[in-house]
LOVODO-664247 format. One line per 2 residues: their letters; for each residue x, y, z of C-alpha. Coordinates in steps of 0.02 Angstrom, whole numbers, plus 32768, in hexadecimal, padded with zeros to 4 digits. Example, Ala and Ser with C-alpha at 12.3 -4.5 7.8 and 13.67 -1.06 7.14 Angstrom:
// residues 2
as> 8267,7F1F,8186; 82AC,7FCB,8165 .
// end
This chain:
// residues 189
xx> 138B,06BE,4FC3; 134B,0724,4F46 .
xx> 12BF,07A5,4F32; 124C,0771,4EA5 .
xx> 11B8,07C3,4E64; 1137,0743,4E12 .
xx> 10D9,0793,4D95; 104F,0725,4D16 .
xx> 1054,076F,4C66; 0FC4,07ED,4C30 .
xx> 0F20,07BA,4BF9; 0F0E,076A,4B58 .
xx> 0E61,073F,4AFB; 0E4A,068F,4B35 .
xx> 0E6B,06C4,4BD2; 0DBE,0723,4BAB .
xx> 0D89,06B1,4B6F; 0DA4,061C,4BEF .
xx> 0E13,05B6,4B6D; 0E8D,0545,4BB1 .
xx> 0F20,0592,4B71; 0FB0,0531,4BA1 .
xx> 1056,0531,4B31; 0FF5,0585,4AA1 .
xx> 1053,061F,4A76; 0FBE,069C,4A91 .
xx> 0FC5,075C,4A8D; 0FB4,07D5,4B07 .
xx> 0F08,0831,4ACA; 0F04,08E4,4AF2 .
xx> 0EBF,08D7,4BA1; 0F66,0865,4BC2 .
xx> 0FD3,0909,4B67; 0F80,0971,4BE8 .
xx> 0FA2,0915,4C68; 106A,08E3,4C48 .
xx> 106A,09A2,4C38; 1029,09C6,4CED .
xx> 1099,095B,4D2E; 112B,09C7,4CFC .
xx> 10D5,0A42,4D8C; 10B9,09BA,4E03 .
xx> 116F,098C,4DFD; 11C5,0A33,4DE7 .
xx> 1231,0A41,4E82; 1230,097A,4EB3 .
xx> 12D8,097A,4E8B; 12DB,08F1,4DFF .
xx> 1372,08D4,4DBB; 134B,0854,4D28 .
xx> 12A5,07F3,4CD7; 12A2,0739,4CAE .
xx> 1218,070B,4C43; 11B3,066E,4BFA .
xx> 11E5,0656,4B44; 1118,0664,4B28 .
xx> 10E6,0703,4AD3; 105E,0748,4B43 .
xx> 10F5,072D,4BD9; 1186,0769,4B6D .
xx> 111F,0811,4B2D; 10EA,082A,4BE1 .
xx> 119F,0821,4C14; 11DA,088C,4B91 .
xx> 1166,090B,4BB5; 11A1,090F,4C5F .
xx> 124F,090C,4C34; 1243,099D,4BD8 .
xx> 11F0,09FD,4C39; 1263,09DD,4CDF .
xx> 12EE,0A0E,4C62; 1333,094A,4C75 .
xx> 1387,08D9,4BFB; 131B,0865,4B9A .
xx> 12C1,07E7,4BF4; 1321,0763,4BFD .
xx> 12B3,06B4,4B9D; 1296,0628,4BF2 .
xx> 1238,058A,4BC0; 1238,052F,4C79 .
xx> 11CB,05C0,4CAD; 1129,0598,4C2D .
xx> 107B,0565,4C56; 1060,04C1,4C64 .
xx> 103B,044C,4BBC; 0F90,0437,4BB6 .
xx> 0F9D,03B1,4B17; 0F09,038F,4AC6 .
xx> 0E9A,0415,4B32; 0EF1,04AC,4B0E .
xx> 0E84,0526,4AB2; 0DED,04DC,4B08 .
xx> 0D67,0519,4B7D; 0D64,04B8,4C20 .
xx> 0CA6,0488,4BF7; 0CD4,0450,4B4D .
xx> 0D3E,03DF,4B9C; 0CEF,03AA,4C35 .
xx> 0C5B,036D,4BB1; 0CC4,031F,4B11 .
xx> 0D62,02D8,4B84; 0D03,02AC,4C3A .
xx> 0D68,020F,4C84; 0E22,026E,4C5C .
xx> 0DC8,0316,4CAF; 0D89,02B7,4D31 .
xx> 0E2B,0257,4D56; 0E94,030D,4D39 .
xx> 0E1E,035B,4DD2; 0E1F,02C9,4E3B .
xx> 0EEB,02C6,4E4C; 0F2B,0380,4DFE .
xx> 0FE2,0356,4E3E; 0FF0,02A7,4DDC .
xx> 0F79,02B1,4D49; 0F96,0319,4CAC .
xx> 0F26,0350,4C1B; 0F2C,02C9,4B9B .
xx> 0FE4,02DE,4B41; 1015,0366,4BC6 .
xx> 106B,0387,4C51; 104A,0365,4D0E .
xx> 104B,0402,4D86; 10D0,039F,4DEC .
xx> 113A,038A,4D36; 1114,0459,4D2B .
xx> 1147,0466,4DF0; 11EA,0420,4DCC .
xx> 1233,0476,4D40; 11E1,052B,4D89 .
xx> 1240,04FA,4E32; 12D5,04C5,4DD7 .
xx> 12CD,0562,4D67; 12A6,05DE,4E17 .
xx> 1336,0580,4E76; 13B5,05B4,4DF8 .
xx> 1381,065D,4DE5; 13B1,0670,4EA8 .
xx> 1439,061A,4EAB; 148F,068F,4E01 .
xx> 1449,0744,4E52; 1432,0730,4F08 .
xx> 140A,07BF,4F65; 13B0,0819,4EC7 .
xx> 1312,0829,4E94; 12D4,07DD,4DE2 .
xx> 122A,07E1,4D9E; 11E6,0747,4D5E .
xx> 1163,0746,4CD8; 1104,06A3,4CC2 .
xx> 105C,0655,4CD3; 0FD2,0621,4D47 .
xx> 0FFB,0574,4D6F; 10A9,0585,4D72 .
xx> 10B9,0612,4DE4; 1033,05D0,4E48 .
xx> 10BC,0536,4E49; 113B,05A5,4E8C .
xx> 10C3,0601,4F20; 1090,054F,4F65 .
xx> 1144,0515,4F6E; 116A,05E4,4FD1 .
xx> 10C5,05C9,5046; 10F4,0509,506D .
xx> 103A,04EC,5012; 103E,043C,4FBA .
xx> 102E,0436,4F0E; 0F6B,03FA,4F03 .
xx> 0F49,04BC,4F39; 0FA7,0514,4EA4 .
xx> 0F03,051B,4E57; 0EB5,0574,4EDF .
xx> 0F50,05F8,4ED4; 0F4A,062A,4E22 .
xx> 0F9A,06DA,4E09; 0F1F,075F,4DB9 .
xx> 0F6B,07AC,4D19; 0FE0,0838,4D21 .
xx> 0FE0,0828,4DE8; 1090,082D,4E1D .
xx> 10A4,07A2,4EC7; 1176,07BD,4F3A .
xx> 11BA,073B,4F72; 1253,06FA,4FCF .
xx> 1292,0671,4F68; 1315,05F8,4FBE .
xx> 1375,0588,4F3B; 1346,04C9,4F5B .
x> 12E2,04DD,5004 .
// end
């Protein structure tokens, strides 16, 4: 078992905004700077020993940040851990869609699990490869504690599978930004 700390990246403008953001490589804004800097003080003392990052620049800046400022290596990248492809509505507001794409947004809230964005990903295709990502990370540094810096969905992936919540509630259990979440993680369970 290992000791992870789940952290979703700083805030970014579409985040402001209420874009869909996705796999677009957005920036951390300065709010989102701010807060990957307060988490350094959050964490002091927590006992990290390394960071593991999403590839995605608001995650890997927020994870560098921290880094840094625990005095750490650099994050380690990886790709499993990014949001979830939101194809064709990424970089759109939920209204904008709801309006100009109604029977896929319709089907997509109906069935969450099952039922991606057109040319994106399902939450139980993002489950999988978080899980799979999470489950290694145990298994190579049990007994440690890593921060992991990804994104809403996918983290919200990873608490449902830790609180035995199925996956239709990961929506419900969306991080906040810059809001570090420990948890036991158990490799395959």
């Amino acid at each position: 078992m290992a000791r992870l700390i789940l952290v979703r990246h700083g805030a970014t403008d579409w985040n402001r905004d209420g874009r869909y953001q996705g796999q677009s490589d957005t920036p951390l804004n300065d709010e989102g700077i701010a807060q990957a800097r307060r988490l350094v003080d959050l964490l002091q003392g927590v006992g990290i020993s390394h960071v593991v990052s999403s590839d995605l620049r608001r995650a890997s800046v927020t994870a560098r940040i921290l880094a840094e400022g625990l005095r750490l290596e650099p994050p380690r990248l990886e790709p499993r851990l990014r949001e979830i492809d939101l194809g064709e509505w990424e970089g759109r507001l939920a209204t904008e869609i709801a309006q100009g794409d109604a029977q896929a947004w319709d089907a997509r809230r109906r069935d969450p699990v099952a039922v991606g964005a057109p040319g994106g990903e399902t939450t139980h295709q993002v489950a999988q490869r978080v899980w799979a990502c999470l489950d290694e990370l145990a298994a190579q540094a049990p007994r440690t504690t890593t921060a992991v810096v990804s994104h809403g969905l996918s983290l919200a992936t990873a608490l449902c599978r830790v609180r035995g919540l199925p996956l239709e509630r990961a929506g419900e259990i969306i991080p906040e930004n810059a809001m570090p979440i420990a948890v036991d993680w158990t490799a395959g369970v």
